[in-house]
C-alpha positions as CSV (number, residue, x, y, z in Angstrom):
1,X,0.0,0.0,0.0
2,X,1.5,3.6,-0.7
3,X,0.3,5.9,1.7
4,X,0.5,9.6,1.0
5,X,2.9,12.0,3.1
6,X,2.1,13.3,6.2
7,X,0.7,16.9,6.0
8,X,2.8,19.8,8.4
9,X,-1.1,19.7,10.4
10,X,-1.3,16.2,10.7
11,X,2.2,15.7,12.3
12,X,1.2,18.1,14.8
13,X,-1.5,16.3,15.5
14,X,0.8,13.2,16.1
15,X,3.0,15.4,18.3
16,X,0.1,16.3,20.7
17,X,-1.0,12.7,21.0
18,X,2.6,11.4,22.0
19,X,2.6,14.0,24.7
20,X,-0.9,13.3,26.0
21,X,0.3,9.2,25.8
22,X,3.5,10.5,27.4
23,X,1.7,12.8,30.3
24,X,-0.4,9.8,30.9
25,X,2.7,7.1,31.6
26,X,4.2,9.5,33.9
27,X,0.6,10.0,35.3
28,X,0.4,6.2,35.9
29,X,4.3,5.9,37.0
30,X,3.6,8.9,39.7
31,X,0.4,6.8,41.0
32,X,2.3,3.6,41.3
33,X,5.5,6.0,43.5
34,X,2.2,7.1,45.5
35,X,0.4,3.5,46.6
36,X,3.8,1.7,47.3
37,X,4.7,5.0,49.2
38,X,1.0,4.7,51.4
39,X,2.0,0.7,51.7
40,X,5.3,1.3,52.9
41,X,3.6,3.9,55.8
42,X,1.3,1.0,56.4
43,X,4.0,-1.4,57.6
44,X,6.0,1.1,59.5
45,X,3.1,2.0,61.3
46,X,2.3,-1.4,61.7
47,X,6.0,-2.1,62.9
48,X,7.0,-4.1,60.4
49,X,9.6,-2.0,59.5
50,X,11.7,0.7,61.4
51,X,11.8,4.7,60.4
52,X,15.0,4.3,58.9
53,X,14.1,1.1,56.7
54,X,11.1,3.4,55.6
55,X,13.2,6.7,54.7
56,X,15.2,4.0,52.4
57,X,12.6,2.8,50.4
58,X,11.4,6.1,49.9
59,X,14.6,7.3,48.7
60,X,15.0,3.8,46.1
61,X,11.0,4.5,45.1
62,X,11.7,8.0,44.4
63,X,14.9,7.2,42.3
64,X,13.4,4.3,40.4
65,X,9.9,7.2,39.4
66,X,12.9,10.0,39.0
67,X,14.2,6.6,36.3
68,X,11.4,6.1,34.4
69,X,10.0,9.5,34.0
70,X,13.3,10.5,32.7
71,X,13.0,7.1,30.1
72,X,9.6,8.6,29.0
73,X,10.9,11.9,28.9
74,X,13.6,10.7,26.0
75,X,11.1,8.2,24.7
76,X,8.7,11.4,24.0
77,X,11.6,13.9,22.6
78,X,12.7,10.8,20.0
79,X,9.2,10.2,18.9
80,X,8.5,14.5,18.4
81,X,11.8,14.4,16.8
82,X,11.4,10.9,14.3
83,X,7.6,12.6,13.7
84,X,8.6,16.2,12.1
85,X,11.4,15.0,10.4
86,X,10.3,15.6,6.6
């Protein structure tokens, strides 16, 4: 099949939806930081784990979101790039 070229409009178009896609993973990567984050208060409360154990994980959770945000970050510059490229 021979499709035509993509018009200046519709790459746009194509830009705005790999944002939205990308806004949306780093939505859903900030939601999963936030329930392991309430889970890991539930079983320090609980005294499962110490203060300092807790801190820790925080720390790790917050460095593996800081990880993957940065991933979709790139992931969503390639795609805007690869997409206006004439």
């Amino acid at each position: 099949l021979a499709f035509p070229p993509l018009t200046e409009e519709r790459r746009r178009e194509l830009v705005k939806q790999v944002h939205a896609r990308a806004e949306d993973g780093r939505v859903a990567v900030r939601n999963v930081r936030r329930h392991a984050k309430d889970e890991l208060e539930k079983l320090e409360h609980a005294g499962d784990i110490s203060e300092d154990d807790l801190q820790r994980a925080e720390k790790d959770l917050q460095k593996l979101t800081d990880r993957f945000v940065t991933d979709i970050d790139q992931i969503q510059g390639h795609k805007e790039q690869e997409l206006m490229e004439v």
